[in-house]
C-alpha positions as CSV (number, residue, x, y, z in Angstrom):
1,X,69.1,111.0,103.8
2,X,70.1,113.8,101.5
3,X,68.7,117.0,100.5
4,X,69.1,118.3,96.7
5,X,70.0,121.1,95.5
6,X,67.4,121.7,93.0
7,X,64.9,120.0,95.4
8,X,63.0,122.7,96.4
9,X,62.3,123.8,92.3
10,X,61.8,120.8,91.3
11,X,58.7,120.9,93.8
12,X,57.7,123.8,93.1
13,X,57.6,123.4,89.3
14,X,55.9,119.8,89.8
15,X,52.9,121.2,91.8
16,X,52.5,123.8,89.0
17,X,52.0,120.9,86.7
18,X,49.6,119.1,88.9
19,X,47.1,122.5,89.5
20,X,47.3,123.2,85.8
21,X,46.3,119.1,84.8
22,X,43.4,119.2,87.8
23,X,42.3,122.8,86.0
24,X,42.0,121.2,82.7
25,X,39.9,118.2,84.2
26,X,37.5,120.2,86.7
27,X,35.2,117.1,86.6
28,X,37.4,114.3,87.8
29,X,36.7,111.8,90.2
30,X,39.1,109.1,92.2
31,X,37.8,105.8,92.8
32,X,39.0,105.7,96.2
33,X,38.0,102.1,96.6
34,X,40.6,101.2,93.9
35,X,43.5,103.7,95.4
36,X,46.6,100.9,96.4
37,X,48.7,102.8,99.4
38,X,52.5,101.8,99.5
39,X,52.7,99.5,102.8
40,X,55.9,101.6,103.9
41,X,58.1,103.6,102.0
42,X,60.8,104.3,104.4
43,X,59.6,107.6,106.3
44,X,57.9,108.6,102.8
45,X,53.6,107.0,102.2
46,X,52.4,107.3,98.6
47,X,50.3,105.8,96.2
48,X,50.7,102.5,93.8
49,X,47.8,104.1,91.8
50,X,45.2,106.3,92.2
51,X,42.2,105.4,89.3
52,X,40.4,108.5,88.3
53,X,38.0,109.2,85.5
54,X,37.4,112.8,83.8
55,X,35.7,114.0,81.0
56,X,37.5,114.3,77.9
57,X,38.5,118.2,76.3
58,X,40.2,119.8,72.9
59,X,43.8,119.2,73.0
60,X,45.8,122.1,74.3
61,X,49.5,122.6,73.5
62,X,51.5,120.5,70.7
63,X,50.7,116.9,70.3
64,X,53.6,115.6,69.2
65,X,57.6,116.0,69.2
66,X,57.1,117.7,65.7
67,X,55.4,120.3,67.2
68,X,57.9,122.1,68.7
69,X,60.4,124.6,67.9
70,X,63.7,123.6,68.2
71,X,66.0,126.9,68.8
């Protein structure tokens, strides 16, 4: 097993994008009945899925690939 470089930021900046998703969707709920484990993932467990429902909010942020600046 290897370790990368930019292992440790790319951690970092993914748990940034899950806290600010869960803050937009303070209501959601996993139906942990449906939730499929992996069997065995070498020494790593995770998740086939994880169904949740939320409510739906007002976009935030640009919608599409237009939307952005290009500098």
């Amino acid at each position: 097993m290897h370790r990368c470089v930019g292992s440790f930021q790319a951690r970092m900046m993914f748990e940034c994008m899950v806290r600010e998703v869960l803050n937009r969707m303070p209501d959601y709920e996993v139906n942990h009945e449906a939730a499929e484990r992996y069997q065995s993932v070498g020494v790593v467990n995770g998740w086939i899925s994880i169904p949740a429902t939320f409510t739906p909010g007002r976009k935030i942020g640009a919608s599409t690939m237009d939307d952005f600046e290009i500098l």
